[in-house]
VEXDODREN-7577 format. One record per atom (N, C-alpha, C): residue number from 1; atom name; y, z, x. Coordinates in Angstrom, 1 decimal. Layout:
BEGIN
+------+-------+--------+--------+--------+
! lodo ! dovex !      Y !      Z !      X !
+------+-------+--------+--------+--------+
!  NUM !    CA !      Y !      Z !      X !
...
+------+-------+--------+--------+--------+
END
This chain:
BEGIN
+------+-------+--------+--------+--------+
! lodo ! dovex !      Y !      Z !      X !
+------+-------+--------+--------+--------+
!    1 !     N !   40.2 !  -11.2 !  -23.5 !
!    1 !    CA !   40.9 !  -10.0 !  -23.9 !
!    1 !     C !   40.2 !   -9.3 !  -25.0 !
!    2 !     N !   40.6 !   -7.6 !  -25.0 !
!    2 !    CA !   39.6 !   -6.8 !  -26.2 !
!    2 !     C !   40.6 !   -6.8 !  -27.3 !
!    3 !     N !   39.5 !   -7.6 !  -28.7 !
!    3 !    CA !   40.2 !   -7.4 !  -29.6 !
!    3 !     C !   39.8 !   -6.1 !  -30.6 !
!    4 !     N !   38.5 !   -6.1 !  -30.7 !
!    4 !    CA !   38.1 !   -4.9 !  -31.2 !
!    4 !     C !   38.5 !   -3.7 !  -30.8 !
!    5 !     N !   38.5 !   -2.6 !  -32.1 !
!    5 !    CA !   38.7 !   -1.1 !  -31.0 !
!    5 !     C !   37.3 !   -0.7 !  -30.2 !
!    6 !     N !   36.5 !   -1.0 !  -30.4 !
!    6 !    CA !   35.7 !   -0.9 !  -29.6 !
!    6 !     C !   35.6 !   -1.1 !  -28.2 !
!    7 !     N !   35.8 !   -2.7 !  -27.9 !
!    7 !    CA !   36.0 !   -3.3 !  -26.9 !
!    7 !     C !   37.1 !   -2.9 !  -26.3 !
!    8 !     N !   38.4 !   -2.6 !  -27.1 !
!    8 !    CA !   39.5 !   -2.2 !  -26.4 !
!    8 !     C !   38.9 !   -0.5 !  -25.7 !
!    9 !     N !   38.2 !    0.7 !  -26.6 !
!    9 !    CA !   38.3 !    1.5 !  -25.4 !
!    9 !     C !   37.2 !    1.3 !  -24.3 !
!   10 !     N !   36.3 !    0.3 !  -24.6 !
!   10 !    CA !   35.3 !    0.3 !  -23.7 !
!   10 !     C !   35.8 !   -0.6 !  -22.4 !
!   11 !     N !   37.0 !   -0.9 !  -22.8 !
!   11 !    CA !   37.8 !   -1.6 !  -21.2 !
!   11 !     C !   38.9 !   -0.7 !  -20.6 !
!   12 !     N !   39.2 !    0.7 !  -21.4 !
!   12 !    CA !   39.8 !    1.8 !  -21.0 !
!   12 !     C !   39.1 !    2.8 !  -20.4 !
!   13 !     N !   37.4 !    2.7 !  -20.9 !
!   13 !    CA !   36.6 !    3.6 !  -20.3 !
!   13 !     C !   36.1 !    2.9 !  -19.1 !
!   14 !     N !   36.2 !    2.0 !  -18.7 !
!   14 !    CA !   35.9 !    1.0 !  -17.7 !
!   14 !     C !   36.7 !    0.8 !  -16.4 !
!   15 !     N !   37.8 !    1.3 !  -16.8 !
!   15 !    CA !   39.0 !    1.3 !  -15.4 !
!   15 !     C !   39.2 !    2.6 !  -15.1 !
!   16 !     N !   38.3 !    3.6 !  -16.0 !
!   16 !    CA !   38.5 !    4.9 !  -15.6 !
!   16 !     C !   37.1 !    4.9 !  -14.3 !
!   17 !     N !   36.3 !    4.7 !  -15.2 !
!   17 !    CA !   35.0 !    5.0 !  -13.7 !
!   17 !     C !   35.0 !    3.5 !  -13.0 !
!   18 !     N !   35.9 !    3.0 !  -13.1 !
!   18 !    CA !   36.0 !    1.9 !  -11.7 !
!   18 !     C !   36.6 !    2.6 !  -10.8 !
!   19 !     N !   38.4 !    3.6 !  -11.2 !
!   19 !    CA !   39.0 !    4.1 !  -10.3 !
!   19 !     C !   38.3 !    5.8 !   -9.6 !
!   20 !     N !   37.1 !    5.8 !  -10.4 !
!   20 !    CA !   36.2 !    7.1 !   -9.8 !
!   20 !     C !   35.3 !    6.7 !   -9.1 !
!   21 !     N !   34.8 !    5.5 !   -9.3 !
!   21 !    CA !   33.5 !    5.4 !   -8.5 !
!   21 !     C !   34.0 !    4.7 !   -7.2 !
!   22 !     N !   35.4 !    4.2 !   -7.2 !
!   22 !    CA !   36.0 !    3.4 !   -6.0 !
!   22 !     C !   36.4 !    4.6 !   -5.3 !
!   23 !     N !   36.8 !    5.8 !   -5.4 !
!   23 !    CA !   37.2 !    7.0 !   -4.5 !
!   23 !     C !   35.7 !    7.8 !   -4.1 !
!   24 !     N !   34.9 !    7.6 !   -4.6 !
!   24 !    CA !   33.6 !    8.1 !   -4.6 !
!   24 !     C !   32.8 !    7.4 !   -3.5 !
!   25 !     N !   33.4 !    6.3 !   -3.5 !
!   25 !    CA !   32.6 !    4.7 !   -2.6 !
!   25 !     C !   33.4 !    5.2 !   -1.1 !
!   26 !     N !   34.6 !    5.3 !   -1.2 !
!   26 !    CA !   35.9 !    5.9 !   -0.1 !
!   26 !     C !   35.2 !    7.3 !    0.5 !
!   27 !     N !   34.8 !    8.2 !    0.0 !
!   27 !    CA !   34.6 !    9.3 !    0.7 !
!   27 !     C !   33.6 !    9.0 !    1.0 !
!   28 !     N !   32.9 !    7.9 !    0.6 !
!   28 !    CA !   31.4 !    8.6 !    0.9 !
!   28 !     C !   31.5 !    7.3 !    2.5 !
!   29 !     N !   32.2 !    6.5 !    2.5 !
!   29 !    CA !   32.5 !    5.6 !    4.0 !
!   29 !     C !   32.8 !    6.3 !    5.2 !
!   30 !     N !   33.7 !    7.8 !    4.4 !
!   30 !    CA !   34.6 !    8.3 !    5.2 !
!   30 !     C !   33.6 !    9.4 !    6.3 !
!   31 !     N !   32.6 !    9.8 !    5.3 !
!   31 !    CA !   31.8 !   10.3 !    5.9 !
!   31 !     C !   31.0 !    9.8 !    6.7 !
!   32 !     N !   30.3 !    9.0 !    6.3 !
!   32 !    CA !   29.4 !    7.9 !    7.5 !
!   32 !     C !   30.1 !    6.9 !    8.9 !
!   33 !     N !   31.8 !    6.7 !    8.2 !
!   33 !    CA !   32.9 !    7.0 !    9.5 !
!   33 !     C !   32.5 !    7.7 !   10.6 !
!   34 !     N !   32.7 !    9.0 !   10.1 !
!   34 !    CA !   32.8 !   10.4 !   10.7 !
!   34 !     C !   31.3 !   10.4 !   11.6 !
!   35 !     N !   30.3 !   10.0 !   11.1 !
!   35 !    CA !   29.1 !   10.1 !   11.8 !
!   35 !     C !   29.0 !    9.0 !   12.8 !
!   36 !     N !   29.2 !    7.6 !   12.7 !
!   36 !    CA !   29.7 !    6.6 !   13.5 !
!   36 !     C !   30.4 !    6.8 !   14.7 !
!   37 !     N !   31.6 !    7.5 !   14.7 !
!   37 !    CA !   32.6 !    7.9 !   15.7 !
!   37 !     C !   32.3 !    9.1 !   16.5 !
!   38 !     N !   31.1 !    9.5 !   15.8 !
!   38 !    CA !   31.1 !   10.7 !   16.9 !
!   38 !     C !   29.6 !   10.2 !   17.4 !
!   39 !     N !   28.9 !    9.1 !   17.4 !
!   39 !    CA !   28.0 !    8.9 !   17.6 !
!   39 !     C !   28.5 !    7.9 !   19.3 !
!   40 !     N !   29.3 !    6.8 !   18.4 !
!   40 !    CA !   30.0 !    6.2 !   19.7 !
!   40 !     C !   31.0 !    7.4 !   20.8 !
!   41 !     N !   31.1 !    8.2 !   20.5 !
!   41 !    CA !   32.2 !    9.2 !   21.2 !
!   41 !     C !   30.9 !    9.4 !   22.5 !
!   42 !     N !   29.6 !    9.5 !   22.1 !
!   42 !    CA !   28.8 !   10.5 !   22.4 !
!   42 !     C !   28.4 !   11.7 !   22.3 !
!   43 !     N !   28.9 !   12.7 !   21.4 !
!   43 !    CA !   29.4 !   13.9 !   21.2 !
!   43 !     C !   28.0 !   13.9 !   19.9 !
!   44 !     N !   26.7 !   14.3 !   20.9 !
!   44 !    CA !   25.3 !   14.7 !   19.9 !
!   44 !     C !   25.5 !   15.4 !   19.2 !
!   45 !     N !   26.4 !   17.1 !   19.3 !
!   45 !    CA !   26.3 !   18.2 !   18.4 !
!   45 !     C !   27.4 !   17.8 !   17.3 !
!   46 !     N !   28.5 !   17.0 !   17.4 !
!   46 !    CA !   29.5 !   16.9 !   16.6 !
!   46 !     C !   28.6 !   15.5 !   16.0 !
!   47 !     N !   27.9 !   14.8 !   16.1 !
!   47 !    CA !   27.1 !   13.4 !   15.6 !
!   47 !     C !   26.1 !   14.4 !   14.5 !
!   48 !     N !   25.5 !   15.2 !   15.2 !
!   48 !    CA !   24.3 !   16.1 !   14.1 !
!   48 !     C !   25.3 !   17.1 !   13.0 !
!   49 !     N !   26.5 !   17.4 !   13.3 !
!   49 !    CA !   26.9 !   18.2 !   12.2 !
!   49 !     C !   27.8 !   17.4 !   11.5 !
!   50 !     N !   27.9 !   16.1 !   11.8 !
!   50 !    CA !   29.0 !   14.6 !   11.0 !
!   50 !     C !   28.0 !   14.6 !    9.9 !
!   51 !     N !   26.6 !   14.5 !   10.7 !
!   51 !    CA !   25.4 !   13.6 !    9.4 !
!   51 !     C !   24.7 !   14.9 !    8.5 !
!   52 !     N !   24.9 !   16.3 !    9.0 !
!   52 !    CA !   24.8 !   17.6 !    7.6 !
!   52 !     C !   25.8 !   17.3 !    6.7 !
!   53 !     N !   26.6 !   16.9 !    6.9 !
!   53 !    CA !   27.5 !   16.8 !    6.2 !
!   53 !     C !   27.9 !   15.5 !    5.4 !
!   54 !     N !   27.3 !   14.6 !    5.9 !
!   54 !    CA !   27.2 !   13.0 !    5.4 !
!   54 !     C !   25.8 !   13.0 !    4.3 !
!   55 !     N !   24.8 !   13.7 !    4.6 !
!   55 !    CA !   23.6 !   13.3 !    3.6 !
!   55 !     C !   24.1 !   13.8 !    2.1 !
!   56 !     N !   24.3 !   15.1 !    1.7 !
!   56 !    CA !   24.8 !   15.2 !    0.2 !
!   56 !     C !   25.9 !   14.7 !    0.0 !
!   57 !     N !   26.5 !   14.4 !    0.8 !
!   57 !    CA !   27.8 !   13.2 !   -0.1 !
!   57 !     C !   27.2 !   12.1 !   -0.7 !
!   58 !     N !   26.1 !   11.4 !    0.8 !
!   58 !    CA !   25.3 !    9.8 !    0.4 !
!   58 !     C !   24.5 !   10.3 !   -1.2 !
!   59 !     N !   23.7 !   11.6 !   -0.6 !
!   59 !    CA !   22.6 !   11.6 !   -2.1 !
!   59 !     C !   23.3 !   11.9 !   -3.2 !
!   60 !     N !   24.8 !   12.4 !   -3.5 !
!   60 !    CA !   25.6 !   12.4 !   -4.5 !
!   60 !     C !   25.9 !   11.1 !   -5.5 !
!   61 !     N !   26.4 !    9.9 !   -4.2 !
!   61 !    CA !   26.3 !    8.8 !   -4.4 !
!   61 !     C !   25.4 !    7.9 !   -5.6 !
!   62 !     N !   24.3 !    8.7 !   -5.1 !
!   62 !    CA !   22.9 !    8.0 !   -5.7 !
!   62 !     C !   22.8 !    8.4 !   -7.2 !
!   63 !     N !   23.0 !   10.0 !   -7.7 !
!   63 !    CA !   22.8 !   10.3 !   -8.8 !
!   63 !     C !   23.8 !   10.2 !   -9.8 !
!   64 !     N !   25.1 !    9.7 !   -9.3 !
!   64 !    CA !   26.3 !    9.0 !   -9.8 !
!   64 !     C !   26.5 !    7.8 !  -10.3 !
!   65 !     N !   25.5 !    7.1 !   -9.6 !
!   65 !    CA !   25.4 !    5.9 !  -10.2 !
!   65 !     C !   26.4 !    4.9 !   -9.5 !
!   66 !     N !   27.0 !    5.2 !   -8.0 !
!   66 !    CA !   27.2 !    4.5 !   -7.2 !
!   66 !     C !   26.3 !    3.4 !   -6.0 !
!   67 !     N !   25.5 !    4.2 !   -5.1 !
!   67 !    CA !   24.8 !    3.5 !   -4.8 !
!   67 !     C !   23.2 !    3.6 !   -5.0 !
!   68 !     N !   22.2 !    2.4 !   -4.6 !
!   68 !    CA !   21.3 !    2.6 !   -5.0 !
!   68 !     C !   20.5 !    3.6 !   -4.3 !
!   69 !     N !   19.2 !    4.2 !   -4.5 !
!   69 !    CA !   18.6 !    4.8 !   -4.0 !
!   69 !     C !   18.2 !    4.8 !   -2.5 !
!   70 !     N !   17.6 !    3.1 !   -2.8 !
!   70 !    CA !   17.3 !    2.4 !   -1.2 !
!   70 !     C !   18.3 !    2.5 !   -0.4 !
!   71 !     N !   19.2 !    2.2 !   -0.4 !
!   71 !    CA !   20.3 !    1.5 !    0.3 !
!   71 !     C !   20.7 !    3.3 !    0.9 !
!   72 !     N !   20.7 !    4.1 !   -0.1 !
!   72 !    CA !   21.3 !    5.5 !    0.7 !
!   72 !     C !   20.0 !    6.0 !    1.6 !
!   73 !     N !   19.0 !    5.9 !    1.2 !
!   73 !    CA !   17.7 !    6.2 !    1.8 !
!   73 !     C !   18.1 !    5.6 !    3.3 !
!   74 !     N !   18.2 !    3.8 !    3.5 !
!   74 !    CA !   17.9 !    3.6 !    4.3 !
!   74 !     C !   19.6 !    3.9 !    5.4 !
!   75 !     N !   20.3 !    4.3 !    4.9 !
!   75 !    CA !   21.8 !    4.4 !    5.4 !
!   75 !     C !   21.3 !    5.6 !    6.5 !
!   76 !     N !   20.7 !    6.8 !    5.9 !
!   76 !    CA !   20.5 !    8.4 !    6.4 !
!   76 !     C !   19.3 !    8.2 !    7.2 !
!   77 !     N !   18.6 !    7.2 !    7.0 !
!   77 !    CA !   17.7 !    7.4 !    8.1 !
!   77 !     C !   17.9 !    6.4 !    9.4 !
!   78 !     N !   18.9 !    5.7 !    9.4 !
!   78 !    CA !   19.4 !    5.0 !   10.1 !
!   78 !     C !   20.1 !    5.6 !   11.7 !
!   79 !     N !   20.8 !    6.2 !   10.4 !
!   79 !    CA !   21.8 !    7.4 !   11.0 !
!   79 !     C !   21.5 !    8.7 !   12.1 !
!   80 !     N !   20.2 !    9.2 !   10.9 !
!   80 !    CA !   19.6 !    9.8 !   11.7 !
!   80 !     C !   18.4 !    9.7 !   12.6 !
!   81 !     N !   18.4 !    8.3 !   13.1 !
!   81 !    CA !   17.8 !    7.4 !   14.5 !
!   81 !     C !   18.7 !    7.3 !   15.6 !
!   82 !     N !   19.8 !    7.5 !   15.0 !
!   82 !    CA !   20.7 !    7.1 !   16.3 !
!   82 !     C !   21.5 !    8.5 !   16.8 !
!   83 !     N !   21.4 !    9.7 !   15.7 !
!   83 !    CA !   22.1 !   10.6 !   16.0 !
!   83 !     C !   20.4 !   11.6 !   17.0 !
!   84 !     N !   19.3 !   11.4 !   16.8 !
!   84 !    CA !   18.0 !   11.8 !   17.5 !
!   84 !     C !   18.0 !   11.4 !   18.7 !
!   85 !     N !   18.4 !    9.6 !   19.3 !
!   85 !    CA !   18.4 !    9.4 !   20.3 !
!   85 !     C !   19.6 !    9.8 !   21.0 !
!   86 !     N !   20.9 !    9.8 !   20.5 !
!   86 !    CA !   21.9 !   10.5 !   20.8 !
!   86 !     C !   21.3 !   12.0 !   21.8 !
!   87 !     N !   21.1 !   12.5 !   21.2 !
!   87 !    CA !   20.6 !   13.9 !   21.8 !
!   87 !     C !   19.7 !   13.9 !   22.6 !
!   88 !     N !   18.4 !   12.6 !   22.6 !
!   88 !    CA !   17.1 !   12.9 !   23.7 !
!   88 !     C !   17.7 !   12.2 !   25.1 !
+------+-------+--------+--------+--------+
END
């Protein structure tokens, strides 16, 4: 438990960007959802405008201090492997 004031607001400033970076983690699934389902749907043009719309949320992610660099790197290029073959 925080007994210091210190420690007490640095566990007040701690449940604040847990409950930001946990809605930040949520959109950014919701998006890559969105790219997933229309990948399985089939639907190439709706797959290629899921993932314009999916990369600056992921790279938002990154400079936020939610995910790491790699991990979004390899998420979008993933994505956009499957949404290329989609289309050929």
């Amino acid at each position: 438990m925080a007994n210091t004031p210190q420690s007490k607001k640095r566990a007040r400033q701690n449940e604040r960007r847990n409950d930001v970076n946990k809605a930040r983690r949520s959109r950014i699934r919701t998006f890559v959802r969105k790219v997933e389902e229309a990948i399985a749907s089939g639907d190439a043009d709706a797959a290629k405008l899921a993932l314009q719309a999916a990369q600056p949320e992921l790279a938002r992610g990154v400079t936020k201090g939610v995910l790491h660099k790699n991990t979004v790197s390899r998420k979008i290029s993933r994505l956009a492997a499957r949404v290329k073959a989609l289309q050929a």
